[in-house]
C-alpha positions as CSV (number, residue, x, y, z in Angstrom):
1,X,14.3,342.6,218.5
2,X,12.8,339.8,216.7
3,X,12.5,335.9,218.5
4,X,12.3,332.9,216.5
5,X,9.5,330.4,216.9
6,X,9.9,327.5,219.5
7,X,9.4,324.1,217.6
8,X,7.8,322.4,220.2
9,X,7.1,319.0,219.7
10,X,2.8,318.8,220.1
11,X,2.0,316.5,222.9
12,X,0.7,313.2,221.1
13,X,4.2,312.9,219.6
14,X,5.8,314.1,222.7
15,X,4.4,310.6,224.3
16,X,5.0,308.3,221.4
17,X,8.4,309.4,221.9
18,X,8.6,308.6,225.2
19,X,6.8,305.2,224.6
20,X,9.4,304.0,222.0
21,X,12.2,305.4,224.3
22,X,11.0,303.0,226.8
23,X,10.6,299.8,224.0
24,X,14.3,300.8,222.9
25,X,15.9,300.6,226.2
26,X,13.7,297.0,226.6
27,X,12.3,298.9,230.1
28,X,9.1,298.0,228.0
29,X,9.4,294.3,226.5
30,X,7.5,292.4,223.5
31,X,4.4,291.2,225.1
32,X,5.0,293.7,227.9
33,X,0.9,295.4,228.5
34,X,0.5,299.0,228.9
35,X,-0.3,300.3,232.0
36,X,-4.2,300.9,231.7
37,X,-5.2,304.7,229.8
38,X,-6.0,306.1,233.6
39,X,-3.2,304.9,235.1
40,X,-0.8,305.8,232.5
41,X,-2.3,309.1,231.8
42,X,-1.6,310.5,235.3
43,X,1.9,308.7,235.1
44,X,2.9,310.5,232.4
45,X,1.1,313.8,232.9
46,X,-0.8,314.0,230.1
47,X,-5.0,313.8,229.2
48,X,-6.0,311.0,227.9
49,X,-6.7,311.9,224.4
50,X,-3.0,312.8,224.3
51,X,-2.2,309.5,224.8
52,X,-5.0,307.8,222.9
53,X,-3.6,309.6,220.0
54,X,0.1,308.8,220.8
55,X,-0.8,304.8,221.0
56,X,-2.6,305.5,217.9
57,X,0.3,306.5,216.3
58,X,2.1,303.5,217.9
59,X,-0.1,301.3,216.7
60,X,-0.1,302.2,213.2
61,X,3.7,301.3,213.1
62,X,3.0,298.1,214.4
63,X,5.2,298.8,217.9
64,X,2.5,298.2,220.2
65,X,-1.3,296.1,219.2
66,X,-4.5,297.2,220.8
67,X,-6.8,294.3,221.9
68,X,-10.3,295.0,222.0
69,X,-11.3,294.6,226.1
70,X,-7.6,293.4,226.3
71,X,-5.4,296.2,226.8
72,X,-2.9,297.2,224.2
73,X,0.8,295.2,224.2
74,X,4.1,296.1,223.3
75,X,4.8,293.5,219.4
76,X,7.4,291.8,218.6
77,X,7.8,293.9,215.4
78,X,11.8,294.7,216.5
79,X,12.3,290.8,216.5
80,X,10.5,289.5,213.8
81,X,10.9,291.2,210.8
82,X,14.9,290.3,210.8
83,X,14.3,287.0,212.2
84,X,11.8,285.3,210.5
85,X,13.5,284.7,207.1
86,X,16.8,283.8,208.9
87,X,14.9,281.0,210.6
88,X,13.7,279.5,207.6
89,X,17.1,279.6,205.6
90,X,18.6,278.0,208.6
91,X,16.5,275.1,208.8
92,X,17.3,274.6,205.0
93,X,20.9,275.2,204.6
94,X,22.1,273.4,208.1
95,X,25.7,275.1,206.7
96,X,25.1,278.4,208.1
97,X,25.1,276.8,211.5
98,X,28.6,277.9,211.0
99,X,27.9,281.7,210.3
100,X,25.7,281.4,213.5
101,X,28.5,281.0,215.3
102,X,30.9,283.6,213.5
103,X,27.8,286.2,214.5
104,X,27.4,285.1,218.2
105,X,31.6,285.0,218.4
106,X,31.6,288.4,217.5
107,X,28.5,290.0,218.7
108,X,28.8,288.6,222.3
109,X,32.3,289.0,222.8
110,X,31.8,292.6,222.4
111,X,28.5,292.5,224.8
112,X,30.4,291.1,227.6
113,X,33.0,294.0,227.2
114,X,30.5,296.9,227.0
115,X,28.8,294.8,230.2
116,X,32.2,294.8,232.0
117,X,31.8,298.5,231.7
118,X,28.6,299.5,232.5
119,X,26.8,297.0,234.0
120,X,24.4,298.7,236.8
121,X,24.2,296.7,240.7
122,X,20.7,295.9,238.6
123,X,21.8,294.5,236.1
124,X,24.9,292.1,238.2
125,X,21.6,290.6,240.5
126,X,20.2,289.5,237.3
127,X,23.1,287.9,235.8
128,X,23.5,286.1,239.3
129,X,20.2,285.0,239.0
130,X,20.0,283.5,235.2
131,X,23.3,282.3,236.1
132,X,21.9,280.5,239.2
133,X,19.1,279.1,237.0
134,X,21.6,278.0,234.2
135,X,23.8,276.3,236.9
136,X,20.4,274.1,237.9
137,X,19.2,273.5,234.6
138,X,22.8,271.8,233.9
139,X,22.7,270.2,237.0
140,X,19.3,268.4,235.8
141,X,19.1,266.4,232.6
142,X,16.1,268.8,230.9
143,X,17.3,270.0,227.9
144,X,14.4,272.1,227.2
145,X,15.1,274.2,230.7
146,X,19.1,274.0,229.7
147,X,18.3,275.6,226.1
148,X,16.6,278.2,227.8
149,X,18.4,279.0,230.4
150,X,21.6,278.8,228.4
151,X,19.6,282.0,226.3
152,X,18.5,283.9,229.0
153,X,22.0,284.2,230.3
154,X,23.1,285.4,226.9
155,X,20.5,287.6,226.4
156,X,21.4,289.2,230.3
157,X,24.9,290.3,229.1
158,X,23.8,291.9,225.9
159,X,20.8,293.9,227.5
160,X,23.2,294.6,230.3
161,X,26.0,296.3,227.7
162,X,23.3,299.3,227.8
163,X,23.3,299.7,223.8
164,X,20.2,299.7,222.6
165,X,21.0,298.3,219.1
166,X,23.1,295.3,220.7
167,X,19.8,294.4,223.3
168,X,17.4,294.7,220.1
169,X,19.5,292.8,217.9
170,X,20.2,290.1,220.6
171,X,16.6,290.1,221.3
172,X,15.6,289.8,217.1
173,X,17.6,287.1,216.9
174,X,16.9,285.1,220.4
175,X,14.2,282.9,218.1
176,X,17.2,281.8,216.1
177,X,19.7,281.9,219.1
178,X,17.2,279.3,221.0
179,X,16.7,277.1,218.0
180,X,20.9,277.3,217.4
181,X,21.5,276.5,221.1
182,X,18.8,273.8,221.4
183,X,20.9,272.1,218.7
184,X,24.3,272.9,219.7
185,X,23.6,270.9,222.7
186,X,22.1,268.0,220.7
187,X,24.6,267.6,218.6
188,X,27.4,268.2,220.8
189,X,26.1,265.6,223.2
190,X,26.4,267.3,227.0
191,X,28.3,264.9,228.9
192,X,28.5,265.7,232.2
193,X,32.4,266.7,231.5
194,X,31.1,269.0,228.7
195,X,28.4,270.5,231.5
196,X,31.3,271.0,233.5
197,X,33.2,272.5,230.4
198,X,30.5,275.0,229.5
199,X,29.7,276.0,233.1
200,X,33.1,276.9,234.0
201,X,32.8,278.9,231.0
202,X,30.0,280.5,231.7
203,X,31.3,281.1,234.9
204,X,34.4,283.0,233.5
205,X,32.4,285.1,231.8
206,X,29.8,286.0,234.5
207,X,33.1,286.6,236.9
208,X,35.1,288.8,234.3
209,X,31.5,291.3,234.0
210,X,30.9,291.5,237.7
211,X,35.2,292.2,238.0
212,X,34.8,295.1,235.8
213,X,37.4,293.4,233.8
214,X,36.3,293.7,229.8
215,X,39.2,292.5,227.9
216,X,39.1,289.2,230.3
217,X,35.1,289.2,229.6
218,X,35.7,289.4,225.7
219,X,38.0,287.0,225.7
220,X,36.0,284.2,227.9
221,X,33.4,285.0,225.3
222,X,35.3,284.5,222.9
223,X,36.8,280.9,224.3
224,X,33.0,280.0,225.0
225,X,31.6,280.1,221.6
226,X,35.3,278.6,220.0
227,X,34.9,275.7,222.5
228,X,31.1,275.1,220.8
229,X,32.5,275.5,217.7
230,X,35.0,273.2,217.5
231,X,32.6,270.4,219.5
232,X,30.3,271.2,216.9
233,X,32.4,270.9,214.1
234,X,33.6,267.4,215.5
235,X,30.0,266.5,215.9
236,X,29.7,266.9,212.3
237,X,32.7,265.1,211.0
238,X,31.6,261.9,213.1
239,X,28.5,261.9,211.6
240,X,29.8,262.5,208.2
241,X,31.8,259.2,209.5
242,X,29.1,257.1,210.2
243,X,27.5,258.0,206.8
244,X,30.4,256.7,204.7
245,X,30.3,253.7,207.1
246,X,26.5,253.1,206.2
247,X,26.8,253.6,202.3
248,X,29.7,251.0,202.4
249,X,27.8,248.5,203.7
250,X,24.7,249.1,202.5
């Protein structure tokens, strides 16, 4: 009787693996540091040229950075290399505002559903939590804390929908999603009735995830970013307003 080999993965890769498992299910964050070699060594079971090799290997495709005397840190490379051109085009064609808001209506509205559903008691303390801190922030008059609480609780409910594609793309595109939020709440000047508005929203949809109810969290999703829509397309037509009302008297 004749065996076939065992492919075997060798052990370098069988760490790397493990590594990138841990950066894809966001357990290990951009900016996160490795435990130090020792410590990380006996952690996983391995000798530490096993693992030196493994970062290596890491670090050459630009998912974690080594810092000479500084420990080596998990990049940003997920993020940035879809964002950073979106960023740009956005700032120059303030039109796609619009196509911002087509993305997060149907991105998120499917994030709170797959949340609904498997949301762990982990991941519900969290969303209490950045749902407390967005509740303050709006009770203040800080924009800068409102913008980024306002994210946080966004990004919560994707990372919490367990699909690693959904977290990674939520987290590549939290640069744009802070700098579309920041002015979504300029433009749509937050009244205190429009706090009120976007709180009970929020509300909705942190009530419908911790329910277990999806089709009631899509849908609050859903009513969230068409409320911010439509302010922010009656933003626009006043101001368009007050420029025809400037160049006729000018």
């Amino acid at each position: 009787m004749t065996y076939s080999k065992l492919n075997l993965p060798r052990i370098p890769d069988a760490i790397a693996h493990q590594l990138e498992t841990r950066i894809l299910e966001g357990s290990l964050k951009p900016g996160d540091r490795l435990p130090a070699e020792r410590e990380l060594a006996v952690e996983l079971g391995v000798s530490r040229p096993s693992l030196r090799e493994a970062i290596k290997k890491l670090v050459s495709r630009e998912l974690l950075v080594s810092r000479h005397g500084g420990g080596t840190y998990v990049t940003d490379r997920l993020e940035a290399s879809f964002i950073d051109p979106w960023q740009q085009l956005l700032e120059q064609h303030p039109l796609l505002q619009d196509d911002v808001l087509e993305f997060r209506y149907l991105l998120e509205a499917s994030a709170a559903e797959l949340a609904a559903q498997r949301a762990t008691d982990a991941d519900l303390r969290r969303l209490d939590e950045v749902y407390g801190r967005l509740d303050a922030a709006y009770l203040g008059d800080d924009r800068s804390a409102q913008v980024a609480a306002d994210v946080a609780f966004h990004l919560t409910i994707a990372e919490s929908a367990h699909n690693a594609l959904f977290g990674h793309v939520m987290a590549s595109v939290l640069r744009l999603l802070h700098e579309h939020v920041r002015r979504s709440l300029r433009e749509i000047a937050v009244s205190p009735e429009t706090g009120r508005q976007l709180m009970a929203q929020h509300l909705t949809i942190r009530d419908a995830i911790r329910g277990r109810q999806p089709a009631a969290a899509r849908l609050a999703a859903q009513t969230h970013i068409g409320f911010v829509r439509q302010r922010l397309s009656e933003a626009a037509a006043s101001e368009q307003r007050q420029q025809r009302s400037l160049r006729h008297f000018s």
